[in-house]
C-alpha positions as CSV (number, residue, x, y, z in Angstrom):
1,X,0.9,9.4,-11.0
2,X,4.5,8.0,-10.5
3,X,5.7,5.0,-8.2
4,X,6.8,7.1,-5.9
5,X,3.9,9.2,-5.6
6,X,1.7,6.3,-5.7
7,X,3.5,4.5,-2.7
8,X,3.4,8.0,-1.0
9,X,-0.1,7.8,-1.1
10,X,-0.7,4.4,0.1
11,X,1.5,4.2,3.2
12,X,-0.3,7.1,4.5
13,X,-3.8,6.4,4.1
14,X,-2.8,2.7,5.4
15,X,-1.5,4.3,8.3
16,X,-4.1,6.5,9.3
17,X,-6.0,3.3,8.9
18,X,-4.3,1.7,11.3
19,X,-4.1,3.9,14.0
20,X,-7.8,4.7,13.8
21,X,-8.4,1.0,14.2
22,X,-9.5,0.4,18.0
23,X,-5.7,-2.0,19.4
24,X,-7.4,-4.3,22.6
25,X,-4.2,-6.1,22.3
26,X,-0.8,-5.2,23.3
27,X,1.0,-6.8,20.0
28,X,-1.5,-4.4,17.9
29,X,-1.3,-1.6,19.8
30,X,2.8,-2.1,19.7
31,X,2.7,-3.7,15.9
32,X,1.3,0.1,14.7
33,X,3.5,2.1,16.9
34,X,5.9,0.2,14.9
35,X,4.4,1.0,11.3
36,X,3.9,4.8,12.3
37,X,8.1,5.0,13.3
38,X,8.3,3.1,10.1
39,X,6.6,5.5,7.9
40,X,7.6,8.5,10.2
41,X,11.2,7.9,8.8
42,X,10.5,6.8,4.9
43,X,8.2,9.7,4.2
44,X,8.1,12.1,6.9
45,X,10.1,14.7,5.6
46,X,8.3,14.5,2.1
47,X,5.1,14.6,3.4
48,X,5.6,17.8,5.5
49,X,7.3,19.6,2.1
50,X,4.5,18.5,0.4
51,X,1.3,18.8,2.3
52,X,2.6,20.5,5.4
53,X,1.4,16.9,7.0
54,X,3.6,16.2,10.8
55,X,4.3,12.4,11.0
56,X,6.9,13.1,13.7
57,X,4.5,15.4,15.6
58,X,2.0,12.4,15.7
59,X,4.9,10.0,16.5
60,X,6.1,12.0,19.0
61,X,2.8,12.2,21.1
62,X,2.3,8.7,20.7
63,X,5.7,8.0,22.3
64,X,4.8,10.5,25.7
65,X,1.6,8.2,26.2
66,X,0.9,4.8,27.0
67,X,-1.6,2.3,25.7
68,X,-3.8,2.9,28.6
69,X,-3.9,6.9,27.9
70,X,-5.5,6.0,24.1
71,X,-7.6,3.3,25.2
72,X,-9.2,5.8,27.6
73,X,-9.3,8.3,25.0
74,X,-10.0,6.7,22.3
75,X,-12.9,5.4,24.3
76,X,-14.3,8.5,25.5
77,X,-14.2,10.2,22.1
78,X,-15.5,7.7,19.6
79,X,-17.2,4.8,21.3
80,X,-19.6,6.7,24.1
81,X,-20.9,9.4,22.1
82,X,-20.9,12.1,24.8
83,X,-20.0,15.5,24.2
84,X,-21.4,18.3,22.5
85,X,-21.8,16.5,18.9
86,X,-21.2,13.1,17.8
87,X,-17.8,12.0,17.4
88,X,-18.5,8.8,16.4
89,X,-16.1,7.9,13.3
90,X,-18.9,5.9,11.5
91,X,-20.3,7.8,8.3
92,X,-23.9,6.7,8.5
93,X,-24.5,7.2,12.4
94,X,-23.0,10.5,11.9
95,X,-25.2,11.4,8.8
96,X,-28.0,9.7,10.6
97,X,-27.5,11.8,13.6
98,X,-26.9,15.2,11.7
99,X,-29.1,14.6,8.3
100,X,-31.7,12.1,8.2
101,X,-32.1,8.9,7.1
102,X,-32.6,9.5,3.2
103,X,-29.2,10.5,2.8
104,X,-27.1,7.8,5.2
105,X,-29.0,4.8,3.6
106,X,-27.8,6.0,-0.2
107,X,-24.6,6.7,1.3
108,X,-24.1,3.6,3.3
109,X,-25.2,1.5,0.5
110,X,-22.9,3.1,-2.0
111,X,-20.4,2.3,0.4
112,X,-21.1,-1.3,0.6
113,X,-21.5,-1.5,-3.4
114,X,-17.4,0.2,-3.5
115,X,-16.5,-2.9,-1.7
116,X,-18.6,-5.5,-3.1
117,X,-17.4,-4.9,-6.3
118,X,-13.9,-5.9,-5.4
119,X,-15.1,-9.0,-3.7
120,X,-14.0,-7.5,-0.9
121,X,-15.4,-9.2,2.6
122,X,-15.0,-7.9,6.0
123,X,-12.2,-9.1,8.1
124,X,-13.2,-10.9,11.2
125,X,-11.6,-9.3,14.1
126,X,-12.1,-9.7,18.1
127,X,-13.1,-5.9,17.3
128,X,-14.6,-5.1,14.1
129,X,-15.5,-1.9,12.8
130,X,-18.2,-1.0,10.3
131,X,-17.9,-0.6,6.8
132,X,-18.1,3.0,6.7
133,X,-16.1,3.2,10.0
134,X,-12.6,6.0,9.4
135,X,-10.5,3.4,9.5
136,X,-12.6,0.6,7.2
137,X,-12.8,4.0,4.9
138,X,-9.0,5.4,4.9
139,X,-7.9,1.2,4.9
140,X,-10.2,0.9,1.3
141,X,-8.6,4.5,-0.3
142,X,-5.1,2.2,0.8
143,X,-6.6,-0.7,-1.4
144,X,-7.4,1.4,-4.6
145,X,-4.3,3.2,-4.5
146,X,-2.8,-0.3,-4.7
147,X,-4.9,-1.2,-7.3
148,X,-3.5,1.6,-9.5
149,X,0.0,0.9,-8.7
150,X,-0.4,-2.4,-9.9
151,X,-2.3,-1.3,-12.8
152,X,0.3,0.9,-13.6
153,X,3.4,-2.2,-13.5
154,X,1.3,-3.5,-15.9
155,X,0.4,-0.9,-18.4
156,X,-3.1,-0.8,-18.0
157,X,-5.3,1.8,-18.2
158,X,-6.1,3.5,-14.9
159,X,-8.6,6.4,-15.8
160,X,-11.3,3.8,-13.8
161,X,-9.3,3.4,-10.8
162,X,-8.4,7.2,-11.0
163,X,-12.4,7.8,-11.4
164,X,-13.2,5.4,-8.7
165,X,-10.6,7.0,-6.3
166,X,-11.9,10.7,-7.3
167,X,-15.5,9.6,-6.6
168,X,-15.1,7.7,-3.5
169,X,-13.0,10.3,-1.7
170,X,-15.7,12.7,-2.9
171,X,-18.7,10.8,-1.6
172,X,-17.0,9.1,1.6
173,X,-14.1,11.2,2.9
174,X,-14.9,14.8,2.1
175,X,-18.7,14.5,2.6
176,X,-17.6,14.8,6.3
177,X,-14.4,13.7,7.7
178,X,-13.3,17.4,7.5
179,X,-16.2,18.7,9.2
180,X,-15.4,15.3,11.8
181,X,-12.3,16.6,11.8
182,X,-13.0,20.1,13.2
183,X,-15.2,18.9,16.1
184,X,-12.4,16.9,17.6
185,X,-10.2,18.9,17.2
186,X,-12.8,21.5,19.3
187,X,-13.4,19.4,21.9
188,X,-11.2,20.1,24.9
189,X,-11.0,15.7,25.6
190,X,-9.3,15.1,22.6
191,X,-4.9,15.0,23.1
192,X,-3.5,12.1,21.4
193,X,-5.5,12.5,18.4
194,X,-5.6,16.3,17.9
195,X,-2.2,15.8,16.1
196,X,-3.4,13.0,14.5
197,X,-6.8,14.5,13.1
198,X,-4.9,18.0,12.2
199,X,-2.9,16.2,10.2
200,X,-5.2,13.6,8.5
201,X,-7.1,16.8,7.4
202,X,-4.0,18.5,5.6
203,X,-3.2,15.3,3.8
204,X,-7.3,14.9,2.8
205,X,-7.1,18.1,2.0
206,X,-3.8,18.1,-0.4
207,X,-4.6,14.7,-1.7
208,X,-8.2,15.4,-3.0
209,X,-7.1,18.6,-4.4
210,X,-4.5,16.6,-6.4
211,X,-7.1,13.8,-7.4
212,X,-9.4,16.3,-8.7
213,X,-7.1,18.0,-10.9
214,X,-6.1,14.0,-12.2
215,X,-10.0,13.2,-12.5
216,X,-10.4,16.1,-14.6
217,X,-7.2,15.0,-16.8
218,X,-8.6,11.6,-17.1
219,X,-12.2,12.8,-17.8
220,X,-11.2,15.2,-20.5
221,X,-9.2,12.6,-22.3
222,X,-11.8,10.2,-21.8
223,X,-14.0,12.7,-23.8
224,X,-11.1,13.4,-26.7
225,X,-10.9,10.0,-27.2
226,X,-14.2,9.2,-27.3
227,X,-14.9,11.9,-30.3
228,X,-11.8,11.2,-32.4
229,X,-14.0,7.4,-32.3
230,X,-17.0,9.1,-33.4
231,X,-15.1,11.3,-36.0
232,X,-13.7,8.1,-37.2
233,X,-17.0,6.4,-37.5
């Protein structure tokens, strides 16, 4: 993956983070409008050739509403839990909700072991969202992409970041955002973020297909290597 690419990457996830974290306040609120227009013109015209991913359509509706208008929606569509299926952006009370118990505990504990094992501790807020809340998850793909970059500057070997990346989209993005995805976009309450979820499903979409075919590289040289090792034994 090049710098470009890599940065690419990061600013969107880290936006889709942010504006999928619940703004009380009117600097927040204002401080991501800001970041969107901010990404909107580095990388919006890539992003559409790309992935066919609409920053500027997602700007745009942002701009004809007011923070009132995605309090109140945000509110309605995440936070009560009416309507005709959960859409509740937290992967265990969805997976509690639609598969059982068995499943979200594994899941929510693999979760919390990703994060652990980057020391990572979560941020006190005066509203914080769970661990395996959209915007926690999105904000952590952000941090490993980072991670890589970095990596990268420095020459190191990346096929465990690439891995981790690969196995933590598979497990905690693709599990169910898509299928997340879809119900919002089905129910009739949902305005400011229909644009936003349509799009954050293309990019998943296009991104994951692009990490797979990467995890496979990394996997298959992982492999080579190891037998030239044993040959050489």
């Amino acid at each position: 993956m090049s710098s470009d690419q890599g940065i690419l990457r990061f600013l969107v996830y880290d936006i889709f983070s942010e504006i999928f974290l619940y703004k009380i306040e009117d600097k927040e609120f204002n401080d991501m409008l800001d970041k969107l227009n901010d990404v909107t013109e580095k990388v919006g015209g890539i992003l559409k050739e790309l992935a066919n991913v609409d920053m500027f359509e997602i700007r745009k509706k942002f701009k004809s509403k007011s923070k009132k208008d995605y309090l109140i929606e945000y509110t309605t569509l995440f936070l009560t839990g009416f309507g005709n299926k959960p859409l509740t952006p937290v992967e265990s009370k969805r997976n509690y909700l639609l598969i059982g118990e068995g499943i979200t505990t594994f899941r929510y504990n693999d979760i919390v072991r990703f994060y652990t094992t980057r020391g990572l501790v979560m941020k006190s807020r005066s509203f914080m969202h769970e661990p395996d809340h959209i915007s926690t998850i999105l904000g952590f793909m952000s941090f490993l992409i980072r991670e890589e970059i970095n990596l990268s500057k420095d020459n190191g070997d990346i096929s465990k970041i690439v891995m981790d990346e690969y196995n933590f989209m598979t497990t905690h993005i693709m599990s169910w955002v898509p299928e997340w995805i879809n119900d919002v976009l089905s129910d009739s309450r949902s305005d400011i973020f229909r644009p936003v979820c349509a799009n954050l499903g293309r990019w998943i979409n296009y991104d994951y297909s692009q990490m797979s075919k990467r995890a496979k590289f990394v996997g298959t040289v992982d492999s080579n290597l190891g037998r030239s090792s044993h040959e050489l034994r």
